[in-house]
C-alpha positions as CSV (number, residue, x, y, z in Angstrom):
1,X,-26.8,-34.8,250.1
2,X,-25.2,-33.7,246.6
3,X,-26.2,-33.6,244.1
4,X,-24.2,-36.0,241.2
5,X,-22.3,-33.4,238.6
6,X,-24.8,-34.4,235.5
7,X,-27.9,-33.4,237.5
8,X,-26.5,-30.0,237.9
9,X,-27.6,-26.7,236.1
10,X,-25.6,-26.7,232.7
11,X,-25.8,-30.6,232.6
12,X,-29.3,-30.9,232.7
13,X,-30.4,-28.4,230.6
14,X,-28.0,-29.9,228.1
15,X,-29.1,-33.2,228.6
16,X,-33.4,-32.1,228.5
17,X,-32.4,-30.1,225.1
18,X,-31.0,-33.4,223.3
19,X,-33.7,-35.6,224.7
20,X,-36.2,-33.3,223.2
21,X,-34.2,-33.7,220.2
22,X,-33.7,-37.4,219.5
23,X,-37.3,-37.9,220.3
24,X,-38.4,-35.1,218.0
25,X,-36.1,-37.6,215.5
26,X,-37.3,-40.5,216.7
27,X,-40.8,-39.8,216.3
28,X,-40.6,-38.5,212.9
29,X,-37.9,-41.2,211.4
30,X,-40.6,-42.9,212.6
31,X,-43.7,-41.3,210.5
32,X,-41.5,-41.7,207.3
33,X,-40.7,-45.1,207.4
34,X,-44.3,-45.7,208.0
35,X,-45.4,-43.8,205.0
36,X,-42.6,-45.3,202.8
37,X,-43.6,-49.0,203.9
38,X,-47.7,-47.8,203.2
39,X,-46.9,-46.2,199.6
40,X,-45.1,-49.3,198.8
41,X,-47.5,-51.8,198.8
42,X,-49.2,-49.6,195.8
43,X,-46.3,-49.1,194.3
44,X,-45.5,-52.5,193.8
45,X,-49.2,-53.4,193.0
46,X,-49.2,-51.1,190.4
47,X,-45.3,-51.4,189.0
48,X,-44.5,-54.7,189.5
49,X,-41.2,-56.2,191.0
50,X,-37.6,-55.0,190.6
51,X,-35.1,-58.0,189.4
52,X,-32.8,-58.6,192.3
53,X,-29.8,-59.9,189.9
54,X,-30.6,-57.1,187.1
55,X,-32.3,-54.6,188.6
56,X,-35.0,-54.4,186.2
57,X,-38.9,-53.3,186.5
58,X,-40.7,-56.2,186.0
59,X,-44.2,-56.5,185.4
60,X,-46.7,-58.9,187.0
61,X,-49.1,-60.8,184.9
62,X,-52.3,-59.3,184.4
63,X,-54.1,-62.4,187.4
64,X,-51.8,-61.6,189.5
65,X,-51.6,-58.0,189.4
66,X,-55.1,-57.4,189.2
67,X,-57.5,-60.1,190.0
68,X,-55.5,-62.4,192.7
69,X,-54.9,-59.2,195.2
70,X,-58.7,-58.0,195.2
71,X,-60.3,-61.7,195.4
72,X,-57.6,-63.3,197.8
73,X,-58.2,-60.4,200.1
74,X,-61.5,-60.8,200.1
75,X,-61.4,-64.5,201.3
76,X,-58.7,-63.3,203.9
77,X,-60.7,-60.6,205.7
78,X,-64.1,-62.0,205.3
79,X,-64.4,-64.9,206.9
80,X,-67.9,-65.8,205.7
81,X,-66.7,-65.9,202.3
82,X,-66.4,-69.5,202.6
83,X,-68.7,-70.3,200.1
84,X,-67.1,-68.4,197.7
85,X,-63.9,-70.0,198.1
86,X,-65.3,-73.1,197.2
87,X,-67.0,-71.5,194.3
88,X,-63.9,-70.2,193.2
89,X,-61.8,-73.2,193.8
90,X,-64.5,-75.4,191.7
91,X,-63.8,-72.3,188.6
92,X,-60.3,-72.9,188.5
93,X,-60.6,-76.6,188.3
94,X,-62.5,-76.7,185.7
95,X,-60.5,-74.1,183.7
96,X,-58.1,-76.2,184.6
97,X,-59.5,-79.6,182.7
98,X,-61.0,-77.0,179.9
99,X,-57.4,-75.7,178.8
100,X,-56.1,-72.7,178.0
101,X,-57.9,-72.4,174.5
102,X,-61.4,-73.0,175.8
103,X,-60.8,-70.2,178.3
């Protein structure tokens, strides 16, 4: 039997060399979007958001730039933290009922 006309000799070598390509490609298209979605996390932490209808840098308030992110993962990934959450929870209600100049 025959062989079909792209599984001959020029085909096929043609056909290994672009595979070998595109996955090179693939692979490291790959790499840099997973860089450029790890760096910004951190760059967003640190910068703040951009202004979808002006396109401006805006800062986040100091809470929830610095202290939300660090405690709120905390009480994600550690799930005995239960007690704090509580603790926490009972903090913010009663800076709540104190007001903002008692804080």
């Amino acid at each position: 039997e025959e062989k079909r006309w792209f599984c001959n000799e020029p085909y096929s070598r043609l056909h290994n060399f672009y595979r070998k390509i595109v996955n090179f490609l693939t692979d490291e298209f790959l790499v840099f979007v997973s860089v450029v979605c790890f760096l910004d996390v951190f760059v967003t932490f640190f910068t703040g958001e951009i202004d979808p209808l002006t396109g401006e840098l805006m800062p986040k308030p100091f809470i929830a730039r610095w202290i939300a992110p660090g405690l709120l993962m905390q009480l994600l990934v550690n799930p005995r933290l239960g007690a704090l959450a509580g603790i926490v929870s009972d903090l913010l209600e009663q800076m709540i009922q104190a007001g903002p100049i008692r804080v």
